[in-house]
N, C-alpha and C positions, 0 to 999 in steps of 0.2 A: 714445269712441264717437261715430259722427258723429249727426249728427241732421239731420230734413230744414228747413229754412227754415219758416216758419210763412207764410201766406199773409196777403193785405194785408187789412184791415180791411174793406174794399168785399165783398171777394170773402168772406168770412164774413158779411155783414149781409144780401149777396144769397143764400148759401145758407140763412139765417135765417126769408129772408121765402118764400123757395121752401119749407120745412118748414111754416111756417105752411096759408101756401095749401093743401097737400097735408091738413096735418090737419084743416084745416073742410073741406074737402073729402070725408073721410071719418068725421067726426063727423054732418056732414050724414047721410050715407048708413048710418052706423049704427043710425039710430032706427027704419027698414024691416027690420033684422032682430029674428029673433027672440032669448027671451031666452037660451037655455042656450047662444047663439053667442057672445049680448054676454057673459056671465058669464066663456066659457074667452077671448074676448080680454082681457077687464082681468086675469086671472089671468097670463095671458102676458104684459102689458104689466107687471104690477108684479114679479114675477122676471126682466123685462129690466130695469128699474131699480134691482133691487137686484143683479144682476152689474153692473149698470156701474158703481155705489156701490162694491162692494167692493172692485177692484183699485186705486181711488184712497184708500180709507180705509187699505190695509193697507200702501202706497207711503207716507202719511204717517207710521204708527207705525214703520216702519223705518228704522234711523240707515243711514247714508251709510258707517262703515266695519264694517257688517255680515261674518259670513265666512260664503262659500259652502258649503252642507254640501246633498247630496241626502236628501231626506225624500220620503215619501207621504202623498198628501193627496188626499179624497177619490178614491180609486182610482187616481191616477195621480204618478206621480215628477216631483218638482218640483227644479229647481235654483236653491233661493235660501239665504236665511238661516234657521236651525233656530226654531222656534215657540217666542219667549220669552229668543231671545238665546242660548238654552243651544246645546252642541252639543261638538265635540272641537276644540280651539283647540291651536298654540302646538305642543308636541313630539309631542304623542299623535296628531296629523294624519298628524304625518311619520312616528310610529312604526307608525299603521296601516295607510301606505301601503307602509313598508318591510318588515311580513310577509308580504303577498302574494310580493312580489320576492326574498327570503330563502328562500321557499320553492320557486322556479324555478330559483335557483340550486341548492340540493340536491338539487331531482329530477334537473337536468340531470346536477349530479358524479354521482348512484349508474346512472343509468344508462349514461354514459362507464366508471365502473367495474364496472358489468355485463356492455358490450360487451370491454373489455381482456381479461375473466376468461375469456368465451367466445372469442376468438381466440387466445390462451394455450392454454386447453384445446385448439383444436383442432390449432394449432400440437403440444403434447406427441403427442398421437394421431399424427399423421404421423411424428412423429421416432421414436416406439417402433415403428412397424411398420417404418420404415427400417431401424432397428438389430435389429430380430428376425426379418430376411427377409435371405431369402439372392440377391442380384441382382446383375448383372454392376455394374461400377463406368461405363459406358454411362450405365444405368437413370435414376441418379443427376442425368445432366446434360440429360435428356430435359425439355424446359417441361411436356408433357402428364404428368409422373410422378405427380402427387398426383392429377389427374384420372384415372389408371388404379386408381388406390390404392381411390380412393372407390366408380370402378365396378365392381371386381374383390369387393367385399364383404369386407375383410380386416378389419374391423369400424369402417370407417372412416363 
């Protein structure tokens, strides 16, 4: 995985001092509002602290050769490692990837042998009304014969 270069040490202590600034800044200007404003900002400040806590607490408890399993989590589909280490490892991965595909192959054969059975059948139809129809031996070598077969209604 590449990752990007981490920035020089200047250039983090000056973005430092720039969050500083900006926070007295608006510390200052927070004692002019009133209270049920101030109340839902620290409620929003401390649910942004505790998401930016979590994805670094749960980066820690995770080992390094974790296996990839898709789980849900809070509403949404996550692609990491199953909750507790548990999950499908090892032949049962491969065996549950192999029924889906086990099963495209079988639809695929019965319906290859569904189409053979209906061009078969339809193939016998044209051959029995050839052989129980009385036509010049012409008839026979005509391209258009089966298309006459089928328009003529001879139960084709």
């Amino acid at each position: 995985m590449n990752r990007l270069p981490e920035p020089p040490a200047e250039a983090l202590l000056a973005g430092d001092a720039y969050a500083r600034r900006i926070t007295a800044l608006l510390t200052e200007a927070s004692d002019e509002l009133p209270h049920d404003i101030t109340e839902r900002l620290r409620a929003g400040r401390m649910q942004a602290l505790a998401r930016r806590k979590r994805p670094a607490a749960q980066a820690a408890v995770q080992p390094l050769g974790a296996s990839a399993v898709l789980h849900a989590g809070g509403g949404a589909a996550v692609l990491g490692s199953s909750p507790g280490g548990a999950g499908p490892t090892g032949w049962w991965r491969t065996l549950a990837s192999a029924v889906p595909l086990l099963a495209l192959l079988l639809g695929l054969a019965f319906i290859n042998a569904t189409q053979d059975a209906s061009l078969a059948s339809d193939m016998a139809e044209v051959d029995a009304a050839l052989l129980a129809d009385d036509l010049p031996p012409s008839a026979y070598a005509d391209p258009g014969f089966v298309q006459y077969l089928r328009s003529s209604g001879s139960g084709l």
